[in-house]
C-alpha positions as a Markdown table, in Angstrom:
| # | Residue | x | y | z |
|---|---|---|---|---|
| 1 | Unk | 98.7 | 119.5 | 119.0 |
| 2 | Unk | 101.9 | 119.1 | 121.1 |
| 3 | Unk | 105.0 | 117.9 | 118.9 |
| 4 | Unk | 106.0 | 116.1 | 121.9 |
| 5 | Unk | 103.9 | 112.4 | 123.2 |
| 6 | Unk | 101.0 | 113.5 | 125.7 |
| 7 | Unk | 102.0 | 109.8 | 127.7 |
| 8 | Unk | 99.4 | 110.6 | 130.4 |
| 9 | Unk | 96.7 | 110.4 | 127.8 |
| 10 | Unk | 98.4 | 107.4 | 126.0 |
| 11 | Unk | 98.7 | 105.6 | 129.2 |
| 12 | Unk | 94.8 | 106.7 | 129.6 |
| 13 | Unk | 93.3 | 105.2 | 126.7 |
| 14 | Unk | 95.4 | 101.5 | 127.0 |
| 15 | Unk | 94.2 | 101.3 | 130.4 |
| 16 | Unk | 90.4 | 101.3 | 129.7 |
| 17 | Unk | 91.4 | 99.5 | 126.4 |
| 18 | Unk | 93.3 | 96.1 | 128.1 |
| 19 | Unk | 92.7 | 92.5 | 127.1 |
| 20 | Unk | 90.2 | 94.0 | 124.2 |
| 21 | Unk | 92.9 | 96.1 | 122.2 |
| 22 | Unk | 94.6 | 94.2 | 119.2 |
| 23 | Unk | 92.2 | 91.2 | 119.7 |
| 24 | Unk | 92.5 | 90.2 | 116.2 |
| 25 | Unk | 94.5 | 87.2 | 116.5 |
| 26 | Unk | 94.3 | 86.7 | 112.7 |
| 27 | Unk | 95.8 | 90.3 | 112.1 |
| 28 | Unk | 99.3 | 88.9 | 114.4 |
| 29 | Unk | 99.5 | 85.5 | 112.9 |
| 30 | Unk | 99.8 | 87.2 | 109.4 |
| 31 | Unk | 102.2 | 89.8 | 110.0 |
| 32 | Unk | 104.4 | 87.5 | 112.1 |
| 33 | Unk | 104.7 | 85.3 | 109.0 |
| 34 | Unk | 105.1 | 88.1 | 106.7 |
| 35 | Unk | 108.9 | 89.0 | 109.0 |
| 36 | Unk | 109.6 | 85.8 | 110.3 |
| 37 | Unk | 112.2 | 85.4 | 107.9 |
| 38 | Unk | 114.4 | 87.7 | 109.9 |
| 39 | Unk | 115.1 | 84.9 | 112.0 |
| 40 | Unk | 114.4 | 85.4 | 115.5 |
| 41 | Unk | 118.1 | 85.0 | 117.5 |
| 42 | Unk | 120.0 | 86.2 | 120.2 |
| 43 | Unk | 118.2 | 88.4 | 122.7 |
| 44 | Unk | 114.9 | 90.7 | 120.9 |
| 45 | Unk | 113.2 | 93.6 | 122.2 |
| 46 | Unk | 109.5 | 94.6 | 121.9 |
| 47 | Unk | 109.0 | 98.3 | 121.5 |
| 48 | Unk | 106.0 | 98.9 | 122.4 |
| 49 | Unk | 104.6 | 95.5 | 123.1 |
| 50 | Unk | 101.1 | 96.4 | 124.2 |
| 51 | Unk | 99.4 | 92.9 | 125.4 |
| 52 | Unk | 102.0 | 90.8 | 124.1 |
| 53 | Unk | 100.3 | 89.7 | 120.9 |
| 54 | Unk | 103.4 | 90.1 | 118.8 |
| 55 | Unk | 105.6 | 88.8 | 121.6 |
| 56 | Unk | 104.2 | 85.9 | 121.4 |
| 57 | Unk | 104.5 | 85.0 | 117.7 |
| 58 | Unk | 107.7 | 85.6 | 117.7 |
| 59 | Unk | 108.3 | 83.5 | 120.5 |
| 60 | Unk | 106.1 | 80.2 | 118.7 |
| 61 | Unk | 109.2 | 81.0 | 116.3 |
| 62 | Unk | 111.9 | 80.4 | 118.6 |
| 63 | Unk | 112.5 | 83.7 | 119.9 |
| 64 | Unk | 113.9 | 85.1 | 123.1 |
| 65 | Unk | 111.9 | 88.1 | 123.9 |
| 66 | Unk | 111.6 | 90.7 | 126.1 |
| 67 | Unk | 108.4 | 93.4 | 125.7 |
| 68 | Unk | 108.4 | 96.8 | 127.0 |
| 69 | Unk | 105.4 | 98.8 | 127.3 |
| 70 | Unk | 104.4 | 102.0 | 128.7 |
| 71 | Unk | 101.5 | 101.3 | 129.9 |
| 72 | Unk | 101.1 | 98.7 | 133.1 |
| 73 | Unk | 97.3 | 97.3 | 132.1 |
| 74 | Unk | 98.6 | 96.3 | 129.0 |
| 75 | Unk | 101.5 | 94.5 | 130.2 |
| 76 | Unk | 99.5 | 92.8 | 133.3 |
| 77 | Unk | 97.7 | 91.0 | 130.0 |
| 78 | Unk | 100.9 | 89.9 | 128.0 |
| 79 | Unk | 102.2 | 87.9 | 131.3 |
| 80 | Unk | 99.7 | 85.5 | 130.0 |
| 81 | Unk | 102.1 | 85.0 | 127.1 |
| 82 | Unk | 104.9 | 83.5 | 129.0 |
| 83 | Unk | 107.2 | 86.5 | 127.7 |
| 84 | Unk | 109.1 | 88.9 | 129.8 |
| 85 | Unk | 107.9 | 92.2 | 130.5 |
| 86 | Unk | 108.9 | 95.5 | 132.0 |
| 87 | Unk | 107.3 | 98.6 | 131.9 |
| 88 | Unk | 108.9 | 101.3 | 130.5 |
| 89 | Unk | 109.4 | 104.9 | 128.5 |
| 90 | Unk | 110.1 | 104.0 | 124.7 |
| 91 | Unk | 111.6 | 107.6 | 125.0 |
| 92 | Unk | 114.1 | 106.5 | 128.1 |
| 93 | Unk | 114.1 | 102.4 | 128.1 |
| 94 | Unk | 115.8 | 101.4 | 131.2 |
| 95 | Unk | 118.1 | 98.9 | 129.1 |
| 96 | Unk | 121.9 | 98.8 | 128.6 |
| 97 | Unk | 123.4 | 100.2 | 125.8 |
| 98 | Unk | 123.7 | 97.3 | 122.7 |
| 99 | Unk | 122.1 | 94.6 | 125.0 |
| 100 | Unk | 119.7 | 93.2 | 122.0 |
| 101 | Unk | 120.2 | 91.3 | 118.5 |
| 102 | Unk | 117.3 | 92.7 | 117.2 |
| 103 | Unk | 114.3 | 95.3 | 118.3 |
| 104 | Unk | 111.4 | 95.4 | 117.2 |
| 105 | Unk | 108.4 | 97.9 | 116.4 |
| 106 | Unk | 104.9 | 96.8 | 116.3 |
| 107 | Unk | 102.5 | 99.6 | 115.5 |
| 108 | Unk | 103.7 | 102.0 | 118.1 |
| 109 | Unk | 105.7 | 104.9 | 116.1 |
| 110 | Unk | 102.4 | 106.1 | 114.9 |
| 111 | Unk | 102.1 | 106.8 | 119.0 |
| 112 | Unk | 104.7 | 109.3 | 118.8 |
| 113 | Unk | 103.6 | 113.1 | 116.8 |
| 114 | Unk | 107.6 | 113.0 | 116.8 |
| 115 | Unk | 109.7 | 109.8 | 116.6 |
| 116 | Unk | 113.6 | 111.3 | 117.0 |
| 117 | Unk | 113.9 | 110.6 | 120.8 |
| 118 | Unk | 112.5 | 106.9 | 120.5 |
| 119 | Unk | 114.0 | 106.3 | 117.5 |
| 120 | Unk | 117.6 | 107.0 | 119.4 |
| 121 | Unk | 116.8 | 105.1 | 122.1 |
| 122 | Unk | 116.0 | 102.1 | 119.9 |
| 123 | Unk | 119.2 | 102.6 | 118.4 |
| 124 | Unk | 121.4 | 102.9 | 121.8 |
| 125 | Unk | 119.6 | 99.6 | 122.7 |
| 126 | Unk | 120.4 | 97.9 | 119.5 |
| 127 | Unk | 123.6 | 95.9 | 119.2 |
| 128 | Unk | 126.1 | 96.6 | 116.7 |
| 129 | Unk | 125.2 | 95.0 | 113.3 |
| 130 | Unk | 122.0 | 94.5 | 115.0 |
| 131 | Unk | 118.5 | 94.4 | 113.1 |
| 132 | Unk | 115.9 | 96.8 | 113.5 |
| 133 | Unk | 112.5 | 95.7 | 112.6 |
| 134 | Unk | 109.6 | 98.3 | 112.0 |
| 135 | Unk | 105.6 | 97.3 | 111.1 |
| 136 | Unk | 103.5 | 100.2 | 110.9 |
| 137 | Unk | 100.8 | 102.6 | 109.2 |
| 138 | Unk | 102.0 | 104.2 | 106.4 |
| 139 | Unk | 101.0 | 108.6 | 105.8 |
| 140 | Unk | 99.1 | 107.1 | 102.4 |
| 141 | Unk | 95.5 | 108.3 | 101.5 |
| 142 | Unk | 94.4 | 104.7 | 102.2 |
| 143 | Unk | 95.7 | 104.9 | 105.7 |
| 144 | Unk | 94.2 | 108.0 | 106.2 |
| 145 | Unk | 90.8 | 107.0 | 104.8 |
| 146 | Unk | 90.9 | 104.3 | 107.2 |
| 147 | Unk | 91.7 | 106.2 | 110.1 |
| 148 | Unk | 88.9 | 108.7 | 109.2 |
| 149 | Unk | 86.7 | 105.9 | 108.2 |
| 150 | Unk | 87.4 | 104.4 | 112.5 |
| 151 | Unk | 87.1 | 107.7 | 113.4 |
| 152 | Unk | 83.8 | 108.6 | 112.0 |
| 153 | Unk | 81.6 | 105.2 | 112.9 |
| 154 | Unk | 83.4 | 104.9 | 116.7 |
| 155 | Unk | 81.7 | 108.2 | 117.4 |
| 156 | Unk | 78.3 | 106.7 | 117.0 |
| 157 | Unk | 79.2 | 104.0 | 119.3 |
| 158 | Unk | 80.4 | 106.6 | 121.8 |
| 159 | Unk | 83.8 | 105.1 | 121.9 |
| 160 | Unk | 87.8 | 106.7 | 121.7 |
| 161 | Unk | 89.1 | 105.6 | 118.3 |
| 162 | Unk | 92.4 | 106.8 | 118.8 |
| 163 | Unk | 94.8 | 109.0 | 121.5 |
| 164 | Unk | 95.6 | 112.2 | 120.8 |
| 165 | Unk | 99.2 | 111.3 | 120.1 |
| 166 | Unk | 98.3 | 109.2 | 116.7 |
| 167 | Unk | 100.3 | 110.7 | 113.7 |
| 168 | Unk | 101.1 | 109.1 | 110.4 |
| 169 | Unk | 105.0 | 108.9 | 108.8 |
| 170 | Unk | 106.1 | 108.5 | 105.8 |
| 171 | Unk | 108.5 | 105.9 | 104.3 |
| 172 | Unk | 110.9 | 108.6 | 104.3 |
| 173 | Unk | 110.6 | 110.0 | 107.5 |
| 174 | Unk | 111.0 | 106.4 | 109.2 |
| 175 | Unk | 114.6 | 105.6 | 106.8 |
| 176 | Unk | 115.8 | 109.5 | 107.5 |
| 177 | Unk | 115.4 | 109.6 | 111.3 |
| 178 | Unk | 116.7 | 106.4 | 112.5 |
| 179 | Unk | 119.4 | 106.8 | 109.6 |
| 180 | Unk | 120.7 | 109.8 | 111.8 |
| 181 | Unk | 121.0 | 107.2 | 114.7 |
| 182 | Unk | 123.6 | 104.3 | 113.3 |
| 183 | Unk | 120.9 | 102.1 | 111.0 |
| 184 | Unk | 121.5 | 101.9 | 107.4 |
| 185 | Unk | 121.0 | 98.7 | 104.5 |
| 186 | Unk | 117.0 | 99.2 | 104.8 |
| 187 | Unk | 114.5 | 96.7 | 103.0 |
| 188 | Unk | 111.2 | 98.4 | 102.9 |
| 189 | Unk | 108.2 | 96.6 | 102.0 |
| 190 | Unk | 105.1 | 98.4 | 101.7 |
| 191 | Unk | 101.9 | 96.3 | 102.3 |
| 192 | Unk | 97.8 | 96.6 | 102.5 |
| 193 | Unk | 96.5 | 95.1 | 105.8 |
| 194 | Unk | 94.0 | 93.0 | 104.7 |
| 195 | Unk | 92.8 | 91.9 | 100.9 |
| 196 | Unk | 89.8 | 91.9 | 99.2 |
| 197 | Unk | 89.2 | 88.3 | 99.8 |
| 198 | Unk | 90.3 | 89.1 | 103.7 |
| 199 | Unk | 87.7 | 91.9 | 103.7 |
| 200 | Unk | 84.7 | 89.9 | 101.9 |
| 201 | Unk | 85.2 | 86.8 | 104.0 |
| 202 | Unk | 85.7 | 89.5 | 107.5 |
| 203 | Unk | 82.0 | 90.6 | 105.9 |
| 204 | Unk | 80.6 | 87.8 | 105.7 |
| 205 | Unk | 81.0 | 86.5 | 109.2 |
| 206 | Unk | 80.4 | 89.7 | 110.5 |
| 207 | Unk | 78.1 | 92.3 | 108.7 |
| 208 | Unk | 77.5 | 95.7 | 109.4 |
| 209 | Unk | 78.3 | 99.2 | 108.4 |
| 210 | Unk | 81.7 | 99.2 | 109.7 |
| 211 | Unk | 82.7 | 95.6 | 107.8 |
| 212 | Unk | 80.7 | 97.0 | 104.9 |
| 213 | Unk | 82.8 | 100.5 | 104.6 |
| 214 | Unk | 85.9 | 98.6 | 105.2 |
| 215 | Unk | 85.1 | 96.0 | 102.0 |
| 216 | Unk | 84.2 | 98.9 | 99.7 |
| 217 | Unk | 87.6 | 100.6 | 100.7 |
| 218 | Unk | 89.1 | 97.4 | 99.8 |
| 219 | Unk | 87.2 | 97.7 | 96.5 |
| 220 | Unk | 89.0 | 100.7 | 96.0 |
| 221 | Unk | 92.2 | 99.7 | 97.4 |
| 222 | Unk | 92.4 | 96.5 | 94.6 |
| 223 | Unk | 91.4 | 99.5 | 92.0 |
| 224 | Unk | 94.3 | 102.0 | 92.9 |
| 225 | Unk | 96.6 | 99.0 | 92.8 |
| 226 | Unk | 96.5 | 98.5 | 89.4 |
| 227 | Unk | 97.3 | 102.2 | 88.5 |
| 228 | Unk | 101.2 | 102.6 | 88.5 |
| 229 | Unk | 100.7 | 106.9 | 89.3 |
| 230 | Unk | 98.6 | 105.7 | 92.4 |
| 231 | Unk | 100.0 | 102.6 | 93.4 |
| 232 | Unk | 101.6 | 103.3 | 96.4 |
| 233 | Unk | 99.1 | 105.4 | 97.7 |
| 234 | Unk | 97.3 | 102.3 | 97.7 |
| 235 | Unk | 98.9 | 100.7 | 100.8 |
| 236 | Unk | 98.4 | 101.3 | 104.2 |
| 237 | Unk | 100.9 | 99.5 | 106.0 |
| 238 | Unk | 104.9 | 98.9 | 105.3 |
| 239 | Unk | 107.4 | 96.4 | 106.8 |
| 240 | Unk | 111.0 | 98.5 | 107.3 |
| 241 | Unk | 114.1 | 96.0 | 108.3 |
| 242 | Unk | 117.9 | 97.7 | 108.9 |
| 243 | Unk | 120.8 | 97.5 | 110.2 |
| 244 | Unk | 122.9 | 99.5 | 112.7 |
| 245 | Unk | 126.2 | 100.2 | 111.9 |
């Protein structure tokens, strides 16, 4: 696979996905609590903003927000969030240097095989002493189980479960790269996306193989939690804040 983003194919697969990609509402409302004590002020960017779900927690929470996103389907849905939206290259944003307080990134680095080039663009964007904000997958065996898990029952339904460009990072790699760019004083926070009790009750109102491998991976999620030498390959999902020097 190219080292580099294929951005015809990722421009591709979010056209035919639109309004129906990231529908779970719950999913947004959860994480947007979970970094909403960053304080939404000044002027914030979001990276990757897809159909605006994030953009508009944020802006429930007082935020003044602007969403970029590569791909022009996606964006035509955010408008219905009352945000405002350009499209644009994550890997060339056509923003000022140090125009925002803070930027953040919604589940879009795992879009990039390599993140260096976005990850410096981020930076040049970000306003000295400025926060960046980063919720993604984490490269754990949980994350990859799920991943595999997608993979393996979309292909029955004759369905894309992912583009081409999808790669897992590691705690590390996020810190080092954008470290090279200005951003230092990181919090990380690694998380599971959903709980046992999420996953049971998720069952309940809706079962069927998928919800039914998903709850026994959350079985075994809860398991490797509760053994300090596999602990953190237990979560899937990690919350990075820092600050640009």
């Amino acid at each position: 696979m190219s080292r580099t983003q294929d951005k015809k194919s990722e421009m591709d697969y979010w056209a035919k996905q639109g309004s129906g990609a990231y529908a779970e509402k719950k999913w947004y409302e959860k994480y947007s609590k979970l970094v909403e004590h960053i304080g939404w002020h000044g002027l914030v960017l979001d990276a990757g903003c897809g159909n605006g779900c994030f953009t508009n927690e944020i802006i429930k929470q007082g935020g003044n927000v602007v969403g970029v996103d590569l791909s022009h389907e996606m964006l035509q849905v955010a408008k219905d969030t009352g945000g405002e939206f350009v499209v644009g290259d994550l890997e060339t944003l056509p923003f000022r240097e140090e125009t925002f307080d803070i930027v953040l990134c919604s589940m879009v680095l795992h879009h990039f095989p390599l993140i260096n080039r976005m990850s410096e663009e981020v930076a040049r964007v970000l306003k000295k002493d400025g926060k960046l904000v980063i919720v993604d997958i984490l490269a754990t065996s949980f994350a990859k189980l799920s991943r595999n898990l997608g993979k393996l029952i979309l292909k029955f339904h004759i369905k894309e479960w992912k583009t081409p460009n999808e790669t897992l990072h590691t705690i590390e790699e996020y810190t080092a790269v954008f470290r090279q760019y200005g951003l230092a004083s990181f919090i990380v926070t690694p998380i599971i996306s959903a709980t046992l009790a999420e996953e049971l009750s998720a069952f309940r109102e809706n079962p069927g193989v998928w919800s039914f491998l998903i709850l026994l991976r959350a079985l075994l999620m809860k398991f490797f939690l509760i053994m300090p030498p596999f602990r953190l390959q237990a979560y899937d999902n990690v919350i990075i804040s820092g600050v640009k020097n």
